[in-house]
LORO-169077 format. One record per atom (N, C-alpha, C, CB): x negated, y, z; residue in three letters. Coordinates in steps of 0.05 Angstrom, whole numbers, plus 5000, padded with zeros to 4 digits. Glycine has a CB too. Layout:
N
XYZALA/...
//
This chain:
86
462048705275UNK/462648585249UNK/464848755236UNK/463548285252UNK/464848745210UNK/466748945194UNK/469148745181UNK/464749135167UNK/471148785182UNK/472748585171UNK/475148735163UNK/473248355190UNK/476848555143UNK/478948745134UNK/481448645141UNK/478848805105UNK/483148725153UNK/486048655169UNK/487548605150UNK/487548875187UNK/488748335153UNK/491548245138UNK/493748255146UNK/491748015132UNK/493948385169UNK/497348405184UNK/496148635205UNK/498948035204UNK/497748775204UNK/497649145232UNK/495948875256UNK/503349385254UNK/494649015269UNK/493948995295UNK/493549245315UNK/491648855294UNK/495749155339UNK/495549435352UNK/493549485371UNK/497949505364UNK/492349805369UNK/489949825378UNK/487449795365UNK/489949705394UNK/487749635336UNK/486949625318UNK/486249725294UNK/487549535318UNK/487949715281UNK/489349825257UNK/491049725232UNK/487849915248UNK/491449795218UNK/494149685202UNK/491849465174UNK/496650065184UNK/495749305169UNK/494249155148UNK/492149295120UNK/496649015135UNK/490549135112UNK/488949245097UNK/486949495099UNK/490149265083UNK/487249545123UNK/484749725138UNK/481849565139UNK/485749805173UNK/480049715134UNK/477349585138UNK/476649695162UNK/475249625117UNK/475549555185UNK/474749595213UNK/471849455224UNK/476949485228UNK/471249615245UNK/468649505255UNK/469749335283UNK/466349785262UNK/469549125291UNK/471148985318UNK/467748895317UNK/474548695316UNK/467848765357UNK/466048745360UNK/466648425353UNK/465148865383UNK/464048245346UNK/463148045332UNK/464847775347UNK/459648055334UNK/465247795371UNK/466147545387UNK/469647615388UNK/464347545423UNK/470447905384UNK/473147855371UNK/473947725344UNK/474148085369UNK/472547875320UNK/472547775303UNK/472547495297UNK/471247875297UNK/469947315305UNK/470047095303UNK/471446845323UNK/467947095300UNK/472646925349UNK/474446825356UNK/477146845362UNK/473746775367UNK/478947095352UNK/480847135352UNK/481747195323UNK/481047285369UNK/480647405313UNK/481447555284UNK/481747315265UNK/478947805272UNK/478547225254UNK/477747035238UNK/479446795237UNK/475446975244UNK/479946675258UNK/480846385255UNK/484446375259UNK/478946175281UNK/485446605264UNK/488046685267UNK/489246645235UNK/488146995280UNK/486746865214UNK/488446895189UNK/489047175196UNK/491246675186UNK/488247375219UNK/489647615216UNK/487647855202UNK/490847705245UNK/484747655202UNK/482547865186UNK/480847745172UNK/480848035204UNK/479647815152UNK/477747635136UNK/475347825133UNK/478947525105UNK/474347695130UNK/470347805127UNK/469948065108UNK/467947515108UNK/469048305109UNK/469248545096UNK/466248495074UNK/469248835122UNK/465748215066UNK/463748205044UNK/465248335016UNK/462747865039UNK/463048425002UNK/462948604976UNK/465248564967UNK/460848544953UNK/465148164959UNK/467448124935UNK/471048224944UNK/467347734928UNK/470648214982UNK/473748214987UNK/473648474991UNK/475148045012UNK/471948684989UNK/472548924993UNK/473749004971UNK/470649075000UNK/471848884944UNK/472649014913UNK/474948834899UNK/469649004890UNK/475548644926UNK/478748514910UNK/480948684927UNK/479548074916UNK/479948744953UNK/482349004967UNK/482149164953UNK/482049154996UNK/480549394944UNK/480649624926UNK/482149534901UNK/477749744919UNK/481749324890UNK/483849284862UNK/487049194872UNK/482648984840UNK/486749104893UNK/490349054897UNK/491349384904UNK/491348804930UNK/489949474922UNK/490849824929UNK/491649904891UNK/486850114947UNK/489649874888UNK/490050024859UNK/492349954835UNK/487449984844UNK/492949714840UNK/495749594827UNK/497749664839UNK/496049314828UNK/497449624862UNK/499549834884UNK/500250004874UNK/498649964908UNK/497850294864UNK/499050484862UNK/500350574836UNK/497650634871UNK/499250414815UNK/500450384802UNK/503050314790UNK/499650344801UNK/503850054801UNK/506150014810UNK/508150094823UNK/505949904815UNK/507350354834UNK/509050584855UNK/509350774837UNK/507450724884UNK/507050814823UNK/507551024800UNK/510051054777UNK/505150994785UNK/509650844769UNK/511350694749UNK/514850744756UNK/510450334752UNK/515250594786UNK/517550574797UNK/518750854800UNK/517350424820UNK/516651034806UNK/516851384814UNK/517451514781UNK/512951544831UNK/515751384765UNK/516451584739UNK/519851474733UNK/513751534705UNK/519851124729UNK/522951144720UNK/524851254736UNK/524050904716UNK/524651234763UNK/527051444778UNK/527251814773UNK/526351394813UNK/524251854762UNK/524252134751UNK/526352184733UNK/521752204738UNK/525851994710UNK/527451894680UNK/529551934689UNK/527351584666UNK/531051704700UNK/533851714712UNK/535751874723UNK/533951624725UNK/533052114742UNK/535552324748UNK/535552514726UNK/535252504776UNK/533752524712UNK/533552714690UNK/536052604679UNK/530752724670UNK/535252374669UNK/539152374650UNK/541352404661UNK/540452104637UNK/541352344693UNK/543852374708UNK/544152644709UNK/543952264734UNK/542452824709UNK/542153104719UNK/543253204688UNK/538453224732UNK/542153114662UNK/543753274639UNK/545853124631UNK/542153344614UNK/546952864641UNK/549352834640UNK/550752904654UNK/549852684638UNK/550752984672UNK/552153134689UNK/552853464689UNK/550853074710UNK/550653494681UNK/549853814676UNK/552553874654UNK/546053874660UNK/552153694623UNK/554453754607UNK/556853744613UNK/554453644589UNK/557553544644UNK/560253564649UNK/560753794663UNK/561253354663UNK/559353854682UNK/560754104701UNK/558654234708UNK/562554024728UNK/556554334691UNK/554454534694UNK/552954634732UNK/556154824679UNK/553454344750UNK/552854404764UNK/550354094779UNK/555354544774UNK/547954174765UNK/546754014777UNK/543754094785UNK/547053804763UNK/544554204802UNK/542354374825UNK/541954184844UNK/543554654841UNK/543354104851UNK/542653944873UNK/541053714869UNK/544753864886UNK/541253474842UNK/539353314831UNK/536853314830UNK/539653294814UNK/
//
């Protein structure tokens, strides 16, 4: 059975990995735990949209810290022309 992990399992693989376990794990350990849910269409194409907000949301956080050193880097730069290291 193919199912997609909601929390790391070791030996396994990590949260939000899609995996093949054999059918009697799945359905008596994984499944009824809450630590994996069924790899049908709709939860695959609702995992691929959370990844994708994800990365977005990483993106975002990555460009304003870009922003930030940039101003720290030319405010700094006008004080004492040394910002190489930024």
């Amino acid at each position: 059975m193919i199912v997609i992990l909601q929390q790391d399992v070791k030996g396994t693989g990590k949260k939000g990995d899609v995996v093949k376990v054999s059918d009697g794990y799945a359905r008596n350990v994984l499944i009824p735990k809450g630590i994996a849910k069924e790899a049908t269409e709709g939860n695959v194409k609702n995992l691929n949209r959370q990844k994708n907000l994800k990365n977005k949301v990483s993106f975002r956080s990555l460009k304003k810290n870009i922003i930030k050193s940039s101003l720290i880097c030319r405010w700094a730069g006008s004080i004492s022309r040394n910002c190489s290291r930024l």
